[in-house]
C-alpha positions as CSV (number, residue, x, y, z in Angstrom):
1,X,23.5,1.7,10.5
2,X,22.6,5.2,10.7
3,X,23.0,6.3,7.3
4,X,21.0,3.2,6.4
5,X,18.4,4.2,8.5
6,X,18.1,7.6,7.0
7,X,18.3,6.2,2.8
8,X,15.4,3.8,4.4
9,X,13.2,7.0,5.7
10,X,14.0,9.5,2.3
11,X,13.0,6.1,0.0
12,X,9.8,5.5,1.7
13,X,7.2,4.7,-1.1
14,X,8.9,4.4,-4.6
15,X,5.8,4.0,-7.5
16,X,7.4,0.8,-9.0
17,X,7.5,1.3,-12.6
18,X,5.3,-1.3,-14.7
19,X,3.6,-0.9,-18.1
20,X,0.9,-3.1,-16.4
21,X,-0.8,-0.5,-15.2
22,X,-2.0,0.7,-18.4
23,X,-3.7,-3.0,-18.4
24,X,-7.5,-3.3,-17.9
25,X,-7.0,-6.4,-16.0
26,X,-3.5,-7.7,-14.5
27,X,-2.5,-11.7,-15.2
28,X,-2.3,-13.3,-11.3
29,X,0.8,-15.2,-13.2
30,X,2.3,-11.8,-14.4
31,X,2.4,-10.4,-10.8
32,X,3.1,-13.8,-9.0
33,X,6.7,-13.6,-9.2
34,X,6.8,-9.8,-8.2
35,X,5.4,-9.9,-4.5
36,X,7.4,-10.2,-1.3
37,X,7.2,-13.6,0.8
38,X,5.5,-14.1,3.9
39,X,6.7,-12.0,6.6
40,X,7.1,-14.2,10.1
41,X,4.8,-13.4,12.2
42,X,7.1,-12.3,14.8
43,X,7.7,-8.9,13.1
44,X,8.4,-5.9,15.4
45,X,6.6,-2.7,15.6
46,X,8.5,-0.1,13.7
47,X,10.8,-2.2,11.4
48,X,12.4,-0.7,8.6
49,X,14.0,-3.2,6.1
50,X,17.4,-3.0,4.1
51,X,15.5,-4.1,1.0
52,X,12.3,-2.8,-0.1
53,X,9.0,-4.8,0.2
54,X,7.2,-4.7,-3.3
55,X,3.4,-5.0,-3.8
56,X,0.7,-4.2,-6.2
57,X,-2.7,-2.6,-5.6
58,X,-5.3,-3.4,-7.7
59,X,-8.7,-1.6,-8.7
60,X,-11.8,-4.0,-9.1
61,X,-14.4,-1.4,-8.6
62,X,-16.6,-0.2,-11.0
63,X,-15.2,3.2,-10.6
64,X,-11.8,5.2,-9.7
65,X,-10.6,4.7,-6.4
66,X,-9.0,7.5,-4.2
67,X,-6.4,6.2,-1.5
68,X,-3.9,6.8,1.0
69,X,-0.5,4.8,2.0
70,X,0.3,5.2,5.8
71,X,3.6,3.9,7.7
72,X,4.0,4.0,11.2
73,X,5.1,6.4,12.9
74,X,9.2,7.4,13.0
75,X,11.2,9.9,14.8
76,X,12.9,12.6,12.8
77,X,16.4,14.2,12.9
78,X,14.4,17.2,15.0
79,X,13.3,15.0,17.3
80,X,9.2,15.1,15.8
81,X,7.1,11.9,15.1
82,X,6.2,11.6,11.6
83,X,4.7,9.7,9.0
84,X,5.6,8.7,5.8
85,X,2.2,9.3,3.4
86,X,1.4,8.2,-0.5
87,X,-1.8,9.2,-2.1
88,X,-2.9,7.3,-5.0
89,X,-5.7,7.2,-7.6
90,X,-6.7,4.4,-9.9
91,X,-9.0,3.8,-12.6
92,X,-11.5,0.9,-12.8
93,X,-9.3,-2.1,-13.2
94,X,-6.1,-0.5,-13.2
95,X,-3.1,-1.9,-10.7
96,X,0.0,0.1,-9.8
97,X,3.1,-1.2,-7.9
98,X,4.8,0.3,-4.5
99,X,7.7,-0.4,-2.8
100,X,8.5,0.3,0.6
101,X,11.6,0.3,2.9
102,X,9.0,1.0,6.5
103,X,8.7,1.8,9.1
104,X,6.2,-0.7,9.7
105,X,3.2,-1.5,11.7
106,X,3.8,-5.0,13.8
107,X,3.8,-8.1,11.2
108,X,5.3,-5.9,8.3
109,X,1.9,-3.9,8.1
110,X,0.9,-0.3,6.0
111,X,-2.4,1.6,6.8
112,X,-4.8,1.6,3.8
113,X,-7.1,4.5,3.6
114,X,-10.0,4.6,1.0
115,X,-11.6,7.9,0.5
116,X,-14.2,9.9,-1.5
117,X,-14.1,12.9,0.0
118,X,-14.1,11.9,3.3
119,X,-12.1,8.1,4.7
120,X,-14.9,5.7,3.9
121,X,-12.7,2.2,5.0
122,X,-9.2,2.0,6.7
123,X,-7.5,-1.0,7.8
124,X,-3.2,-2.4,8.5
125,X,-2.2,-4.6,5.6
126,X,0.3,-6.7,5.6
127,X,2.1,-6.3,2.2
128,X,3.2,-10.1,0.6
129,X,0.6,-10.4,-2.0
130,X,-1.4,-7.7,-4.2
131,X,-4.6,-5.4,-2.2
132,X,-7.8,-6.2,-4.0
133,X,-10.0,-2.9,-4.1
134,X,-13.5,-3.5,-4.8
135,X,-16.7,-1.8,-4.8
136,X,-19.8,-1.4,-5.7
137,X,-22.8,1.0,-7.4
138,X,-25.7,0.6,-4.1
139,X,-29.2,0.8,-6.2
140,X,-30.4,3.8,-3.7
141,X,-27.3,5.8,-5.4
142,X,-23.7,5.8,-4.0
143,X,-20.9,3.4,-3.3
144,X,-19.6,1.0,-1.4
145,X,-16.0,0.1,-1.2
146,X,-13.6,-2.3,0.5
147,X,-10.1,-4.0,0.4
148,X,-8.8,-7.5,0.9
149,X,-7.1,-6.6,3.8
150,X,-4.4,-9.4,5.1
C-alpha cells in the first residue's frame, strides 16, 4: 500500500497528451468518451486513487487564461503538509487534458485558481466532465472570468 501511496503523490498531475489541444474548438463527442464517471458522493476527504482521474479544461474566453491546479493537502515522508500544484496557460479556445492520482478534496474535488496577476476566481471542482473557462471583454476595459465549477 505504501509504495502505492508514494507512485500516487510523485504522479500527481500528468499533462495528458492530445493533439486536440492544438484545436480552436474541441468536438463534446471527441472528449465524451475521455472523462471519468461520476464519483459517489460519499467520497472522503483526502482520497488518492489507484488509477488516475482524467479531465479536460477548456478555454472559452476571448483571451488566454492563466491558472492554477490545487490538491488537498498530504503529509510528506518529513512529516510537512504539502500540496501538489500545476500552473497552466491556455489560449482562446484551446483545451488541454490532466490526469490526477489525488489527494482529493471531499467528493473527488481539485481547487481551480484563475489569475491575471493576482487570483481573480477560485472554487473545488469535482473532476468527471471537462471545466468550461469563460470570460469576457467589460466595455469600461478589463475582464471578467469564471469556470463551470461542479
Amino acid at each position: 500500500m505504501i509504495p502505492i501511496l508514494c507512485a500516487a503523490l510523485i504522479l500527481w498531475f500528468i499533462p495528458a497528451p492530445s493533439a486536440r489541444a492544438q484545436q480552436e474548438e474541441p468536438m463534446a463527442e471527441e472528449t465524451a468518451g475521455l472523462q471519468s464517471p461520476p464519483p459517489p458522493a460519499d467520497m472522503p476527504d483526502g482520497e488518492v486513487v489507484a488509477d488516475p482521474v482524467c479531465f479536460g479544461i477548456v478555454n472559452r474566453a476571448p483571451f488566454t487564461v492563466f491558472g492554477t491546479l490545487v490538491s488537498n493537502i498530504y503529509t510528506t515522508e518529513d512529516g510537512s503538509n504539502a500540496r501538489h500544484r500545476s500552473n497552466f496557460r491556455l489560449e482562446e479556445g484551446q483545451m488541454t487534458r490532466f490526469c490526477t492520482y489525488g489527494p482529493f478534496y471531499a467528493g473527488r474535488k481539485l481547487e481551480l485558481a484563475l489569475r491575471t496577476l493576482i487570483p481573480v476566481f477560485a472554487c473545488k471542482t469535482a473532476l468527471y466532465k471537462d471545466i468550461e473557462i469563460s470570460g469576457r471583454r467589460k466595455p469600461e476595459g478589463g475582464t471578467e472570468i469564471w469556470a463551470s465549477c461542479l
